[in-house]
Structures are given as structure tokens and as C-alpha cells.
LUMKEBA-363256 format. One line per field, with one value per atom (N, C-alpha, C): residue number from 1; residue in one letter; atom name; y, x, z. Coordinates in steps of 0.05 Angstrom, whole numbers, plus 5000, padded with zeros to 4 digits. Example, Ala and Ser with C-alpha at 12.3 -4.5 7.8 and 13.67 -1.06 7.14 Angstrom:
2
resi	1:1:1:2:2:2
resn	A:A:A:S:S:S
name	N:CA:C:N:CA:C
v	4886:4910:4934:4955:4979:5001
u	5264:5246:5264:5257:5273:5258
w	5156:5156:5156:5142:5143:5157
//
This chain:
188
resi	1:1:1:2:2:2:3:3:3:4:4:4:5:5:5:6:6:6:7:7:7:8:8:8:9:9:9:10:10:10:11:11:11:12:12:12:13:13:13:14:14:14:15:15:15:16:16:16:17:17:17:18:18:18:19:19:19:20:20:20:21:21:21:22:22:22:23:23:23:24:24:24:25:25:25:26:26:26:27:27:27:28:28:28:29:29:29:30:30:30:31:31:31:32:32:32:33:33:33:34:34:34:35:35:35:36:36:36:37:37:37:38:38:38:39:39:39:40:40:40:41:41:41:42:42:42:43:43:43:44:44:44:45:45:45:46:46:46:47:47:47:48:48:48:49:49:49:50:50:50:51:51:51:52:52:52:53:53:53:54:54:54:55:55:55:56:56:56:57:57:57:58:58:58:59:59:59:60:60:60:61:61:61:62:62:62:63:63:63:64:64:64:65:65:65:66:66:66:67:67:67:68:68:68:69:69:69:70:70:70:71:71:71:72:72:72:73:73:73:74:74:74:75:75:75:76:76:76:77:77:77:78:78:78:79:79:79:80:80:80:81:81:81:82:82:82:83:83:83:84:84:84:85:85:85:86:86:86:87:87:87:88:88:88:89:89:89:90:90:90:91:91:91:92:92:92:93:93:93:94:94:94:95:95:95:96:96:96:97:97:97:98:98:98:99:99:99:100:100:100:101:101:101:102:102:102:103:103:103:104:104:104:105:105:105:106:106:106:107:107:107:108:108:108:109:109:109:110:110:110:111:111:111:112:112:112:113:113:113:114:114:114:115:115:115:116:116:116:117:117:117:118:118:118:119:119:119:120:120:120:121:121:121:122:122:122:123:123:123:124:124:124:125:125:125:126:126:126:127:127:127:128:128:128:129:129:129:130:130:130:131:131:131:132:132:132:133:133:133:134:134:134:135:135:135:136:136:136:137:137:137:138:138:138:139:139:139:140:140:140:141:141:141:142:142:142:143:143:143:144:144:144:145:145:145:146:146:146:147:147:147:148:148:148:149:149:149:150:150:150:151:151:151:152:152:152:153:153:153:154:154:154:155:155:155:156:156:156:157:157:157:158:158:158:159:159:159:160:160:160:161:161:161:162:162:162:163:163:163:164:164:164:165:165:165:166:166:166:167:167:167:168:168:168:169:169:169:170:170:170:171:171:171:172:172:172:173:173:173:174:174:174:175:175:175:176:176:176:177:177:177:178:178:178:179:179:179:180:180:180:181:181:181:182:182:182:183:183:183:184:184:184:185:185:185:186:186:186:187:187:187:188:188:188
resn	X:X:X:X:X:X:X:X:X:X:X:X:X:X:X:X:X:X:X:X:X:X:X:X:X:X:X:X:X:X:X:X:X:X:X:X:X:X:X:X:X:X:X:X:X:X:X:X:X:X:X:X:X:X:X:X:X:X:X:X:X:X:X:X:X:X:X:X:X:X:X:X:X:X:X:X:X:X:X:X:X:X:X:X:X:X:X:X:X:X:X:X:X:X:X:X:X:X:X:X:X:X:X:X:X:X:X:X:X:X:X:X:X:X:X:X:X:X:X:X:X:X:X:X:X:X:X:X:X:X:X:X:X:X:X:X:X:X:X:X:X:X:X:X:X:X:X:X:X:X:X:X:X:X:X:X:X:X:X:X:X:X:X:X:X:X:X:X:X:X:X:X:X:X:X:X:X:X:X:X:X:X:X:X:X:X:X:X:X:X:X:X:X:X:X:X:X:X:X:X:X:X:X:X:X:X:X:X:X:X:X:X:X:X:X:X:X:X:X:X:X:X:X:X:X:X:X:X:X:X:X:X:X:X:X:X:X:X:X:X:X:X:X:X:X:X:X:X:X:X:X:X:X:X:X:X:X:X:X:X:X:X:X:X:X:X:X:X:X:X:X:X:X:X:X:X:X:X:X:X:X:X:X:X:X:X:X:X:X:X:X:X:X:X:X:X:X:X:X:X:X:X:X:X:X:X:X:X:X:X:X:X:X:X:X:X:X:X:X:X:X:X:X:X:X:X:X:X:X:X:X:X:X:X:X:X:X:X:X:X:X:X:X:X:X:X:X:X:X:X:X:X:X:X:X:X:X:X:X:X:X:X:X:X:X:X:X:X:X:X:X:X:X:X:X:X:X:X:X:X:X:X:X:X:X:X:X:X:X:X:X:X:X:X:X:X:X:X:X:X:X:X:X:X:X:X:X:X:X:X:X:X:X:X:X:X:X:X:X:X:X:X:X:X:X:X:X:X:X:X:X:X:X:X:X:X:X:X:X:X:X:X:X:X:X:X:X:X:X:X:X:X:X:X:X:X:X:X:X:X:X:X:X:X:X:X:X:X:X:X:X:X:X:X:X:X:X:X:X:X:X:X:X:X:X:X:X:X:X:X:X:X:X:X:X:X:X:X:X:X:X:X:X:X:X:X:X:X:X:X:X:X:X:X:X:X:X:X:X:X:X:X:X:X:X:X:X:X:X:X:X:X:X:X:X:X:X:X:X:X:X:X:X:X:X:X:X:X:X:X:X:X:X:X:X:X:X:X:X:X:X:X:X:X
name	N:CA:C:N:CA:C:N:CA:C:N:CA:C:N:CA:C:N:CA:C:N:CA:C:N:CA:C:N:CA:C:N:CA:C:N:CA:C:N:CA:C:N:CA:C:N:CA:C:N:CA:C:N:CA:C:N:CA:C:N:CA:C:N:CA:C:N:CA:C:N:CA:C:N:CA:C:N:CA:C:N:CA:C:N:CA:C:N:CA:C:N:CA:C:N:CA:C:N:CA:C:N:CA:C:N:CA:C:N:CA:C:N:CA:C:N:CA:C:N:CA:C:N:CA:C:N:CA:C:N:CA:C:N:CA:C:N:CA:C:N:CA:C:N:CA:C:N:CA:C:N:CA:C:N:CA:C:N:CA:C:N:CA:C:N:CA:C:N:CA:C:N:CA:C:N:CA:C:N:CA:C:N:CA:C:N:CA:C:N:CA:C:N:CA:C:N:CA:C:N:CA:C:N:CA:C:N:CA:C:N:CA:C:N:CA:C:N:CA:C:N:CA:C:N:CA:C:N:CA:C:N:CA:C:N:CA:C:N:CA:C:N:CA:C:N:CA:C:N:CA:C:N:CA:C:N:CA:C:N:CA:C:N:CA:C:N:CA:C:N:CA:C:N:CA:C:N:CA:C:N:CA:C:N:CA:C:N:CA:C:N:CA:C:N:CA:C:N:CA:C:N:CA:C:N:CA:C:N:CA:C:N:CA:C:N:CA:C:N:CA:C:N:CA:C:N:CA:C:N:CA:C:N:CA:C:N:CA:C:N:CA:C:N:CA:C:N:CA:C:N:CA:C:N:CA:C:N:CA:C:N:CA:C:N:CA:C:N:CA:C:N:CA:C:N:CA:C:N:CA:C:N:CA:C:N:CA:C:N:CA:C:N:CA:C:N:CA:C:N:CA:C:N:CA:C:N:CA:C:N:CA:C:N:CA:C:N:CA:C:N:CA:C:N:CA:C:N:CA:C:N:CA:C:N:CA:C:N:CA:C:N:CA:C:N:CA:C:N:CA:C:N:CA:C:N:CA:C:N:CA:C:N:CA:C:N:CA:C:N:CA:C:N:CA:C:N:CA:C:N:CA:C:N:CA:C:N:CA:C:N:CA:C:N:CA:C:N:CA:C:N:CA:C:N:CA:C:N:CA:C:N:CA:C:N:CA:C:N:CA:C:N:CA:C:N:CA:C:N:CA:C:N:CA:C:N:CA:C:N:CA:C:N:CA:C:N:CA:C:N:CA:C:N:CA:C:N:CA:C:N:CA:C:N:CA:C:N:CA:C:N:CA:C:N:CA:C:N:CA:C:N:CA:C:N:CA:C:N:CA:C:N:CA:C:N:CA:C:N:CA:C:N:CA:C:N:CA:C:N:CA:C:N:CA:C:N:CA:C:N:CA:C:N:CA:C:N:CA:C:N:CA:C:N:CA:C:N:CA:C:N:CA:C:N:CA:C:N:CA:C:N:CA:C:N:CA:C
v	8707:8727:8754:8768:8793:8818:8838:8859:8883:8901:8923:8952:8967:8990:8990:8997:9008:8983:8964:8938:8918:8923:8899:8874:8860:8839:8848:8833:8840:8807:8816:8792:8799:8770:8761:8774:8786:8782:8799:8786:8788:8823:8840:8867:8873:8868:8870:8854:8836:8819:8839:8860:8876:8890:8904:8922:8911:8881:8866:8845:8860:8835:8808:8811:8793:8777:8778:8754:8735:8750:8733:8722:8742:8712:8687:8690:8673:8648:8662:8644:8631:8641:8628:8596:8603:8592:8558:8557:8529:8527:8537:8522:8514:8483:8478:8486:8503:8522:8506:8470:8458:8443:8445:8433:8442:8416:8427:8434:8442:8449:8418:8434:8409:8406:8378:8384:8380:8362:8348:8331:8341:8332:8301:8284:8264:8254:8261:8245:8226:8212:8183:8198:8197:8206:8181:8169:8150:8155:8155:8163:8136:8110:8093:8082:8062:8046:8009:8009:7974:7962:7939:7920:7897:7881:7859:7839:7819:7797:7783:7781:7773:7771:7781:7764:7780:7749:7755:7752:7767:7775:7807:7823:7836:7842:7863:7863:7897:7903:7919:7931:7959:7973:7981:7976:7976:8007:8020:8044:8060:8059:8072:8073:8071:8067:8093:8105:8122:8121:8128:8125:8159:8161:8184:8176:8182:8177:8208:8196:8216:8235:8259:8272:8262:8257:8250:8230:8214:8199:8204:8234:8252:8250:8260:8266:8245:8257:8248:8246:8235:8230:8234:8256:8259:8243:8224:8201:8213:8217:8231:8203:8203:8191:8200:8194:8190:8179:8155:8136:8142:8132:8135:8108:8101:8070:8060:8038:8022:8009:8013:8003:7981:7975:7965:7951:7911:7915:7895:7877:7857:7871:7886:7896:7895:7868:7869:7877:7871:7878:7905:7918:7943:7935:7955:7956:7968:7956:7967:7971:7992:7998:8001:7999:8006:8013:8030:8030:8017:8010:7984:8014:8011:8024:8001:7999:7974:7948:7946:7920:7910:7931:7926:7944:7942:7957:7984:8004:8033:8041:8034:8044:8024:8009:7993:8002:7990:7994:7969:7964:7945:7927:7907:7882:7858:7845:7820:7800:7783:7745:7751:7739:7742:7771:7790:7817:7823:7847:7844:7876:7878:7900:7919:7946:7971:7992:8009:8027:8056:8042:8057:8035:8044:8034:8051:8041:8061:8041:8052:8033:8062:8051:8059:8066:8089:8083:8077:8077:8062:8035:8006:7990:8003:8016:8020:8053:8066:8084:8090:8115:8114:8135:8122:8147:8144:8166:8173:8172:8158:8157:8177:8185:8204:8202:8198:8194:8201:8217:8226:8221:8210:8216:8219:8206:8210:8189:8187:8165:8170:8158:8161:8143:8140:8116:8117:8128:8126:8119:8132:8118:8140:8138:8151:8130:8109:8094:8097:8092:8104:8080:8091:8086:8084:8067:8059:8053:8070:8075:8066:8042:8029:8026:8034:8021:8000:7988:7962:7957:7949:7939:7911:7900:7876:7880:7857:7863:7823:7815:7785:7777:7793:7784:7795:7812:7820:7830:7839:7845:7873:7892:7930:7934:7964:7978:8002:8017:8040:8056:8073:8100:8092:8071:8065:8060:8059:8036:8011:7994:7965:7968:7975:7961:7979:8003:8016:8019:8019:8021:8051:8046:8073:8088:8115:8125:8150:8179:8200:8201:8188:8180:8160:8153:8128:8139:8143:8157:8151:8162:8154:8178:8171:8178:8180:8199:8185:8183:8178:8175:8175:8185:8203:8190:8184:8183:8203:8213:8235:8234:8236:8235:8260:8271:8290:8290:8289:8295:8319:8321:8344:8344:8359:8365:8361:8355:8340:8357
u	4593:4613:4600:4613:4601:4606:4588:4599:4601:4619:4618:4600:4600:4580:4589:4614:4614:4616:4605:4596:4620:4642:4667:4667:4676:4670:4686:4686:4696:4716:4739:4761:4767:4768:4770:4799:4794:4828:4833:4855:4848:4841:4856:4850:4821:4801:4776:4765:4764:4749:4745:4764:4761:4734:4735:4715:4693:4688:4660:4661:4647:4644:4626:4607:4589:4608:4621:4645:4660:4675:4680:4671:4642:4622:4611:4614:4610:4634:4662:4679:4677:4668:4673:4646:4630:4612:4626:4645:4658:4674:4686:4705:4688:4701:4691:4703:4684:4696:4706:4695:4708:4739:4744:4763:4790:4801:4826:4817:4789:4778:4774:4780:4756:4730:4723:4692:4682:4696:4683:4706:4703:4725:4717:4718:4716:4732:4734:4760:4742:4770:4759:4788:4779:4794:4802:4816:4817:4833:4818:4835:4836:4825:4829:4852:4859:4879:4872:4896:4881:4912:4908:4939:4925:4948:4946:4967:4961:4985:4996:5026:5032:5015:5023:4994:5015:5017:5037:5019:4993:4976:4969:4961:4959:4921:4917:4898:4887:4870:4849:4856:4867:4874:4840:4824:4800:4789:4772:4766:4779:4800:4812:4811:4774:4765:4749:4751:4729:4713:4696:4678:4670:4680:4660:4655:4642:4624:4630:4650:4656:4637:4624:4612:4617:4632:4643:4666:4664:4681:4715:4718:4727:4749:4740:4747:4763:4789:4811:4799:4816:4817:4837:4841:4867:4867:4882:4879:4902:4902:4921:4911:4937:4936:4964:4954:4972:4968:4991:4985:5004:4998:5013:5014:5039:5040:5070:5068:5088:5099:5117:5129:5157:5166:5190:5173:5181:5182:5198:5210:5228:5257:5269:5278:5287:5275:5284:5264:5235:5214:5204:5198:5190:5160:5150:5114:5107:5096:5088:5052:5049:5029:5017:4988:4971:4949:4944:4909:4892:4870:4856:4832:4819:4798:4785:4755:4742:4753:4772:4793:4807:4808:4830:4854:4879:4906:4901:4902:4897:4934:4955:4980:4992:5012:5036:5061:5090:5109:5106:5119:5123:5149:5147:5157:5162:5182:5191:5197:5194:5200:5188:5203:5197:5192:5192:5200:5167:5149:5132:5128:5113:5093:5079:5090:5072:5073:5058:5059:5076:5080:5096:5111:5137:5138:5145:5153:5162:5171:5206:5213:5222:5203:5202:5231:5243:5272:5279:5256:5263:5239:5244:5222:5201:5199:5172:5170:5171:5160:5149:5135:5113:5125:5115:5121:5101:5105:5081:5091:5068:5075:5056:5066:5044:5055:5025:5036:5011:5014:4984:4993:4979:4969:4944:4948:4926:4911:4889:4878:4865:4858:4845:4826:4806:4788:4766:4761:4741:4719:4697:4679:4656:4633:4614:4608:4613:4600:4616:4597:4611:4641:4669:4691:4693:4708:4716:4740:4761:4789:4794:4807:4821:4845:4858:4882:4895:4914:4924:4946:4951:4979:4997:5013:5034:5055:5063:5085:5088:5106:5112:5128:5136:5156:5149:5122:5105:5083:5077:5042:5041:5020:5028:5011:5012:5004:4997:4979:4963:4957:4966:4961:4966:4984:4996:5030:5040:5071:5062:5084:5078:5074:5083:5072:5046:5036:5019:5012:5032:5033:5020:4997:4993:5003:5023:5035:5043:5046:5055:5073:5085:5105:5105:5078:5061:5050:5053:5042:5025:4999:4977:4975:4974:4964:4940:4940:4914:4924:4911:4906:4887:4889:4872:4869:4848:4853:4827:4833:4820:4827:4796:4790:4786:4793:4780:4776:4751:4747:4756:4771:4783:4772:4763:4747:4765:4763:4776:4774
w	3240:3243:3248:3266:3273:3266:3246:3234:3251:3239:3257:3242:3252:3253:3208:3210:3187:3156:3171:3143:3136:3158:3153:3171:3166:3185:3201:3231:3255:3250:3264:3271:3287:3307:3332:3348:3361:3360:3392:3410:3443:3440:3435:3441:3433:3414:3412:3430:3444:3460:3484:3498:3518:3510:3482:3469:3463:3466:3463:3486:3500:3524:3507:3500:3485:3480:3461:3444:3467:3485:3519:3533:3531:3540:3534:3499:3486:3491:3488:3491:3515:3532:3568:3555:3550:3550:3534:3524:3517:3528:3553:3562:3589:3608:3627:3652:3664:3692:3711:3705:3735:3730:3704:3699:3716:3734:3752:3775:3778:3809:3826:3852:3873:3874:3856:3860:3888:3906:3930:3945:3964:3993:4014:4005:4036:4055:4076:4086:4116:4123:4148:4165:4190:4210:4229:4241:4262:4284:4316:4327:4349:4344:4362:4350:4360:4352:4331:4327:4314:4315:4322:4320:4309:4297:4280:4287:4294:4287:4270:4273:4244:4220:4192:4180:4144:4133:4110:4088:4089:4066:4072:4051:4060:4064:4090:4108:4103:4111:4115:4138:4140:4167:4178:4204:4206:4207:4189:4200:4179:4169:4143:4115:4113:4085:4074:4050:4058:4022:4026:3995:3979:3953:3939:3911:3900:3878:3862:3836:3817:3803:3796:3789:3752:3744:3708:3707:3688:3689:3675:3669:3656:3695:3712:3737:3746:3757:3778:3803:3821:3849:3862:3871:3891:3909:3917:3947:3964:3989:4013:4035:4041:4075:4076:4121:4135:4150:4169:4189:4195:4229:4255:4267:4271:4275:4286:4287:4295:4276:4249:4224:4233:4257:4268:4292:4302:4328:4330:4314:4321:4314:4302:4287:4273:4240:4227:4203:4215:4194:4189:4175:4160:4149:4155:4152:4122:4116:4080:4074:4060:4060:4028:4021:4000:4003:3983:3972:3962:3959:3944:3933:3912:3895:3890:3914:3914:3903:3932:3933:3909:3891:3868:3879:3868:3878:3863:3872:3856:3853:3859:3857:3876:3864:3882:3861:3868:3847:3841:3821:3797:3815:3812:3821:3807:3809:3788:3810:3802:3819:3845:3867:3890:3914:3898:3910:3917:3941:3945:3935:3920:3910:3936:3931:3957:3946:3960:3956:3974:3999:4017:4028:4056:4080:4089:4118:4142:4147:4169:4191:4214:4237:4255:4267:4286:4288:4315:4330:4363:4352:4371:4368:4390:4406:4414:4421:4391:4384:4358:4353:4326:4310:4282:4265:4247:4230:4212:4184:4161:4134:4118:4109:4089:4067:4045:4014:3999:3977:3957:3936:3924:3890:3876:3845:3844:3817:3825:3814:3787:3769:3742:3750:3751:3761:3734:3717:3690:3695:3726:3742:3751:3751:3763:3782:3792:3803:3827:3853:3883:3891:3901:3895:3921:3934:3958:3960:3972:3980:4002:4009:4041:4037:4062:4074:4076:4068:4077:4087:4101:4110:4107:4109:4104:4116:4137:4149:4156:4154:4156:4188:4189:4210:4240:4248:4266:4266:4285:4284:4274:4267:4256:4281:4289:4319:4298:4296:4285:4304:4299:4333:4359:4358:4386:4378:4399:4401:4415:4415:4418:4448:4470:4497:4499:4491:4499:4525:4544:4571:4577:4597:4613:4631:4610:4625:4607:4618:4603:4582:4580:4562:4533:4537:4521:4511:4470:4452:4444:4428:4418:4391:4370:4348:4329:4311:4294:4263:4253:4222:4202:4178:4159:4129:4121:4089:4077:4061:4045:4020:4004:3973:3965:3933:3929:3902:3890:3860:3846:3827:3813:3782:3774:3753:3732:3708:3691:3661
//
């Protein structure tokens, strides 16, 4: 405890802390400055395209993976994407999407009997044009060990088109897209 000039103890108290810097510094010194900050940014950009045919498991969008390695296991993960795609082409199927955290599910909804577990969809609103899904959260992963975030897709009833529409005909009028996934460690 710290006395003052005239032999009383000193008590802590916010309006003295202005009058002793020492004591503020002291206090800074236990709390952790990164807590809530960004420690570190990765993101995967894609600007080719990838199509799939039918395929009623779900698959690995190619190119939409990206890896960071947590600084504490104290530390979150913000996960962000967006895809540009073809979610409609017969028109009755809708395109559904997830994350995997080294091919385990990092977030789907909760599902009973026959119903299929995602994390997003999109349904496209012409069949041969694109739209875009974007969705973030955020992960608790309890991990220093390097973390690998991919894309997946599921769609039963047609093939998925990723930065294209289905005829991808060459012609001005014929869209091309990209898509993004980005990590970010947040101090804990």
C-alpha cells in the first residue's frame, strides 16, 4: 500500500489515479491489451470458377480453404465468406453451404430425422443467373495448433457453378464472379 507525504495510507480511488500515474501503470500492467483485438487476418480469394455434378454428399468447394494458427487457446476466430454462384438450375433444388475446422463441422443448424444439417443456402432467382451468399461468425476452436477452414457445398438435385451461371456462354452478358473466405484471430 502506498503512503502519502504526510504518513496516511493512500486509497485507491479513480480521482487519485489521475494524481499518480505510477498506480495506472501499475493497473494497465494486469489487464491484457489484446483482449477483443485482431491479432491476425488470413483470407483465400477465388476468382476462377469450379462446377460440380450432382453429388448428395457434401464436397469441398476447390480453392476455398484457408489456414491460421491461433496465437492462445484463450482466442476466437472470426470466419467470413462469400460465394458467387449458381444456388438454382433445375428449379427445384437450392444450394446449401458449410464450414469444416479441419474437416470437422465448425457451425451447421441442428436437425432431427431426415432433415439435412447447413449452415447457409441460397436459391438463385433466374436459373441461369448468380447470386451471392455471405455469412460470419465465430468460432471457439480451444487450439494453438494450425486450423484449416473450407467450404462445402450440397446440393442433390444438380450440379453447383461457383463464379459462373450455368451455360457460361461467351458473351457480354455472361457473368463471372469471385469468392472469399477470411479468418481472423481475436484476442480473448
Amino acid at each position: 500500500m502506498a503512503v502519502t507525504a504526510a504518513g496516511t495510507p493512500y486509497v485507491e480511488l479513480s480521482d487519485n489515479v489521475a494524481n499518480y500515474p505510477g498506480v495506472s501503470l501499475a493497473l494497465a500492467n494486469h489487464i491484457d491489451a489484446t483482449a477483443g483485438k485482431v491479432l491476425q487476418v488470413v483470407s483465400v480469394t477465388k476468382t476462377d470458377t469450379f462446377s460440380s455434378a450432382v453429388n448428395s454428399t457434401w464436397t469441398d468447394i476447390t480453392d476455398l480453404s484457408v489456414s491460421i494458427t491461433p496465437s492462445a487457446t484463450s482466442s476466437k476466430v472470426m470466419v467470413t465468406f462469400s460465394v458467387c454462384g449458381v444456388f438454382y438450375v433445375s428449379g427445384v433444388n437450392v444450394g446449401a453451404l458449410r464450414v469444416t475446422r479441419n474437416g470437422t463441422v465448425a457451425l451447421q443448424g441442428d436437425a432431427a430425422s431426415s432433415r439435412t444439417q447447413v449452415l447457409t443456402s441460397q436459391q438463385t432467382i433466374l436459373p441461369d443467373g448468380i447470386s451471392t451468399v455471405t455469412y460470419t461468425f465465430v468460432d471457439s476452436p480451444a487450439s494453438v495448433a494450425s486450423l484449416t477452414y473450407s467450404l462445402q457445398f450440397f446440393q442433390t438435385s444438380a450440379g453447383m457453378r461457383i463464379n459462373r451461371n450455368t451455360a457460361d456462354g461467351n458473351a457480354a452478358d455472361v457473368l463471372r464472379g469471385a469468392s472469399t473466405i477470411t479468418v481472423m484471430e481475436i484476442g480473448a
